[in-house]
N, C-alpha and C positions, 0 to 999 in steps of 0.2 A: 504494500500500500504506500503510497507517495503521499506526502501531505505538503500541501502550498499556503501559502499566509501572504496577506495581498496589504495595503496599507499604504495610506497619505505620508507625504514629510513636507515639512514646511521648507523653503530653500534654507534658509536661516542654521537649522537643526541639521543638515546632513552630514556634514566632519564629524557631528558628537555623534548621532547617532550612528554612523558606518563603526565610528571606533566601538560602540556599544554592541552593536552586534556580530564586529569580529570576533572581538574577545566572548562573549557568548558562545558560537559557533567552534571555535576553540575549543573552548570547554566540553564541548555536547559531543565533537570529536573525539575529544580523550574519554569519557567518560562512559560516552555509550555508542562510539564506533560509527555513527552515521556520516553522510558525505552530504553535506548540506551547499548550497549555491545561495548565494547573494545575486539580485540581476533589479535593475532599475529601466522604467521606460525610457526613450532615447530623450524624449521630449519633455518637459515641465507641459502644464496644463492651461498655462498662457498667465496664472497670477500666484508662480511661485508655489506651486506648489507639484510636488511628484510623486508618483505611484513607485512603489516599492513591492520585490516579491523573494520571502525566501522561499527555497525549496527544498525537502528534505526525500531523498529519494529510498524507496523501501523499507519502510520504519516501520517496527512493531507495536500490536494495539497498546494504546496505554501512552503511547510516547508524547501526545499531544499535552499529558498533562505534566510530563517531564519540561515539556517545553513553556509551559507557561509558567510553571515554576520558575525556570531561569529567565525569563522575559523579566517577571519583575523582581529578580534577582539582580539585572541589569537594567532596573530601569528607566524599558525602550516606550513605555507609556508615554513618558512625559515629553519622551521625544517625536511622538507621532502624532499627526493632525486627525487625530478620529481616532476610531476604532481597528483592531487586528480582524481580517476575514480568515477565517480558515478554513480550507477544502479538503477534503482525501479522495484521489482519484486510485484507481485500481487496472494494471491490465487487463486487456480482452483476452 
């Protein structure tokens, strides 16, 4: 199962937040072996603000709440303009 996590950032907040979720991602590396991607859209949305996407490729059940643990472990809240979306997509 893949799980994606979708999310505003303000221009303002991207240095701190990239640095937030590297070291996050790091950790989730060491810890529980996943191979997660960072990927932003090419574009801003015309008033400063951007879509952000992490991605964690075939993660086992449960892991979403591994992961929100370390979100506000690194708190990537305060760095994002809304809310976190989260999906799990699955092979055909």
């Amino acid at each position: 199962m893949d799980l994606y996590i979708y999310y505003k950032v303000r221009d303002a907040d991207q240095t701190a937040l990239h640095r937030a979720v590297a070291a996050m991602q790091a950790e989730l590396v060491s810890a529980h072996g996943v191979a997660p991607q960072l990927k932003r859209r090419p574009h801003s949305s015309g008033d400063g603000i951007w879509t952000w996407m992490e991605v964690y490729p075939a993660v086992r059940d449960g892991f979403d709440a591994v992961l929100a643990d370390a979100v506000q472990a690194h708190g990537l809240s305060a760095l994002t303009a809304g809310p976190r979306h989260t999906e799990f997509f699955t092979d055909i």
